[in-house]
MISE-495890 format. One record per residue (C-alpha): z, x, y; residue in one letter. Coordinates in steps of 0.5 Angstrom, whole numbers. Example, Ala and Ser with C-alpha at 12.3 -4.5 7.8 and 13.67 -1.06 7.14 Angstrom:
% MISE-495890
R     pz     px     py  residuo
R     16     25     -9        A
R     14     27     -2        S
***
This chain:
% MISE-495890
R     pz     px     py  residuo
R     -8    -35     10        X
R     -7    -39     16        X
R     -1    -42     13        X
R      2    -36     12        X
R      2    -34     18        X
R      5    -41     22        X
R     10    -41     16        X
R     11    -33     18        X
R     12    -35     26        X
R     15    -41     26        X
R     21    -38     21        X
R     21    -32     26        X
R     21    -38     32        X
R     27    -42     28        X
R     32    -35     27        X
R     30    -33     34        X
R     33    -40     36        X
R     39    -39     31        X
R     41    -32     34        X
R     43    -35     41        X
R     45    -41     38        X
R     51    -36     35        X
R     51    -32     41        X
R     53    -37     46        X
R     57    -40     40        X
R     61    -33     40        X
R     61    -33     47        X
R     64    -40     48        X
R     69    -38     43        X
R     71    -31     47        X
R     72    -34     54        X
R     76    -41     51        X
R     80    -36     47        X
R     81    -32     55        X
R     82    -38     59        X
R     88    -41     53        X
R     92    -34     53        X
R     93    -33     61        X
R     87    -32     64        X
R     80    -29     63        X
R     79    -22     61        X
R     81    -16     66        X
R     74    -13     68        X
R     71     -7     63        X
R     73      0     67        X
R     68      3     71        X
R     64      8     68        X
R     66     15     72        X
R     61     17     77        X
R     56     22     75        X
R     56     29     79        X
R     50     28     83        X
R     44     34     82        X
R     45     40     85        X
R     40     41     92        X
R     35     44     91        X
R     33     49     98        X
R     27     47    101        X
R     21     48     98        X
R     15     53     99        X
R      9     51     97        X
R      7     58     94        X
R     12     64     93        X
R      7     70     91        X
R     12     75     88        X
R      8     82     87        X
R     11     87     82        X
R     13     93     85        X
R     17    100     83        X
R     23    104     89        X
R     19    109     89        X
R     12    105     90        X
R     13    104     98        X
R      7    107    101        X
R      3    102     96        X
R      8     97     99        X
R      5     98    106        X
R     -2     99    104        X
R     -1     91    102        X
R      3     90    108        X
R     -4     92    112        X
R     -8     89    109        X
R     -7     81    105        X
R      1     81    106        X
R     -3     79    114        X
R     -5     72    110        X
R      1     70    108        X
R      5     68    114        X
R     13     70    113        X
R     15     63    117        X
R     11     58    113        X
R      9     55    107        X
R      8     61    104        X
R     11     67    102        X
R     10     73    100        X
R     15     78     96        X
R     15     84     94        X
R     21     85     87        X
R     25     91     85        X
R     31     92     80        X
R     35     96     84        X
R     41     97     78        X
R     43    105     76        X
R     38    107     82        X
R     42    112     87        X
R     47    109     93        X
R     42    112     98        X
R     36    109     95        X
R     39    103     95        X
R     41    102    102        X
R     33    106    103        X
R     31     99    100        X
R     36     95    104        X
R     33     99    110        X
R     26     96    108        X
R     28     90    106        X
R     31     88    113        X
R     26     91    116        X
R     20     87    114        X
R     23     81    110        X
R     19     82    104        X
R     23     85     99        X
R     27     82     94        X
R     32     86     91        X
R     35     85     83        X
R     41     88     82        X
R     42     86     76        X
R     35     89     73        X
R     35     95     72        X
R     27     98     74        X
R     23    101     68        X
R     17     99     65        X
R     21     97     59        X
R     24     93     62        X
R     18     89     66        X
R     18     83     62        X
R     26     82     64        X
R     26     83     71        X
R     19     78     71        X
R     22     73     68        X
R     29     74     73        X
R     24     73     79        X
R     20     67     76        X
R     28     63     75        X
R     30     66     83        X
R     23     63     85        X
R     25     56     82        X
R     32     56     84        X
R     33     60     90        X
R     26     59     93        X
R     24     52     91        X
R     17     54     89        X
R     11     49     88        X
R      7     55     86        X
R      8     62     83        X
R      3     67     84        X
R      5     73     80        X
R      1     80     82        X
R      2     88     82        X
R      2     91     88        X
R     -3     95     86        X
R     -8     88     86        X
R    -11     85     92        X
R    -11     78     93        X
R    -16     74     97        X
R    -10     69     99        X
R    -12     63    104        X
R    -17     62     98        X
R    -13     61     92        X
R     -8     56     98        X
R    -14     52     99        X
R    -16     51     92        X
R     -9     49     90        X
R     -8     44     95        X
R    -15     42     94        X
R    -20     44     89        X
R    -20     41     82        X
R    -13     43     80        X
R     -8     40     85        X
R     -8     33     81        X
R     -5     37     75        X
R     -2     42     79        X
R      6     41     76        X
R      4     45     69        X
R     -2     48     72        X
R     -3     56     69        X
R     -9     59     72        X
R    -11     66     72        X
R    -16     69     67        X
R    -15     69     60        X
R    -18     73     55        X
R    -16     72     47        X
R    -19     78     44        X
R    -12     82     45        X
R    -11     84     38        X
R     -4     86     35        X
R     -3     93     35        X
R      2     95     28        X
R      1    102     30        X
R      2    107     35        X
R      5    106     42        X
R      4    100     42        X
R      6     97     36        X
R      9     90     36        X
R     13     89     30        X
R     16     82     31        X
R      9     78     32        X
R      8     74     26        X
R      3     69     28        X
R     -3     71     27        X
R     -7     78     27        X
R     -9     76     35        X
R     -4     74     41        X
R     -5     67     44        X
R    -10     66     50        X
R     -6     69     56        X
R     -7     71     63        X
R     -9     78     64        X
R     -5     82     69        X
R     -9     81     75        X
R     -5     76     77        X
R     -4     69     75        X
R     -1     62     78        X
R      5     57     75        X
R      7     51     77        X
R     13     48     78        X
R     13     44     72        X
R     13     51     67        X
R     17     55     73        X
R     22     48     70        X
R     21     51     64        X
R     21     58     64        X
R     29     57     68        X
R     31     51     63        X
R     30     56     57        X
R     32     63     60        X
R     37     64     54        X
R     32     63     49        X
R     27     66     50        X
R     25     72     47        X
R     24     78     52        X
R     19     84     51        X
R     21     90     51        X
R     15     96     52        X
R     16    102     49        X
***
């Protein structure tokens, strides 16, 4: 056995040392054959340049992005009393308000405008039409503007009927036990027992995994890191979007 393997290394060892052998033989041949039909050869042609990333804007730490309806604007100033007081509209930290304002009457719309410079928290998605069937869309449009446009580290998505103890969840994400995995960190509080309902209003006809849906974060809330918000953005196009009824 101990045979075999000297022969085996000194073969490997012996076509190694033949390699450059040809190679620098080859090479000779090139630049002999260079020098005798007028000089060396002309430099290769420098690769273009690539066009560098896009910039992304300046980053916030947290981007809480909490659901809201046109109408719901007395729910909007309860939350602006209360939490939305934690979150500094001039730090790190900013807290939005996210509505659809396609279809919506042009009185509504400047009512909205009207709030919006007002108190500097609501992000208005003209192309999102605001309907509960269309909940999943207009989410999925405000995690990709939270990603491009906001540069979020974090996402906290939220309703505006949730209280949200916020100087809490800053603390943790910048100092408990998930910062060190932050970028991919999906953190709220999940439930896998949610079984697929086949019948009724809400039947899901298109779920074809298994008899239960995967583990998810309920609708209290939950929080992206930038990895998945990455994501999320990259593959837009291809995700399946849910309809409600």
């Amino acid at each position: 056995m101990l045979t075999r393997l000297l022969l085996h290394a000194l073969v490997r060892r012996f076509f190694s040392v033949a390699y450059v052998a040809v190679a620098l033989v080859l090479a000779g041949s090139f630049l002999l054959l260079a020098v005798t039909s007028g000089g060396l050869p002309s430099p290769w042609p420098a690769c273009p340049e690539r066009p560098p990333p896009p910039e992304r804007p300046p980053g916030r730490f947290l981007v809480v992005l909490v659901v809201s309806a046109p109408a719901n604007e007395g729910a909007r100033d309860t939350l602006r009393d209360t939490w939305f007081r934690s979150c500094p509209q001039d730090g790190d930290v900013r807290c939005y308000f996210v509505l659809g304002t396609a279809g919506l009457p042009r009185d509504t719309v400047r009512e909205l405008e009207d709030e919006r410079d007002r108190h500097h928290d609501l992000l208005l998605l003209p192309e999102v039409t605001d309907t509960f069937a269309n909940l999943t869309l207009k989410v999925l449009t405000a995690l990709v503007w939270a990603d491009e446009k906001a540069g979020a580290q974090y996402v906290l998505k939220c309703d505006d009927d949730t209280f949200v103890r916020l100087p809490k969840i800053v603390n943790e994400l910048k100092e408990g036990e998930t910062a060190p995995s932050s970028a991919s960190l999906y953190w709220g509080f999940f439930d896998g027992r949610a079984a697929v309902q086949k019948k009724g209003k809400w039947q899901e006809n298109d779920w074809i995994l298994c008899d239960h849906y995967l583990p998810y974060a309920l609708g209290g809330g939950y929080v992206l890191g930038s990895r998945l918000l990455h994501y999320i953005t990259r593959n837009r196009h291809d995700l399946q979007v849910h309809s409600a009824p």
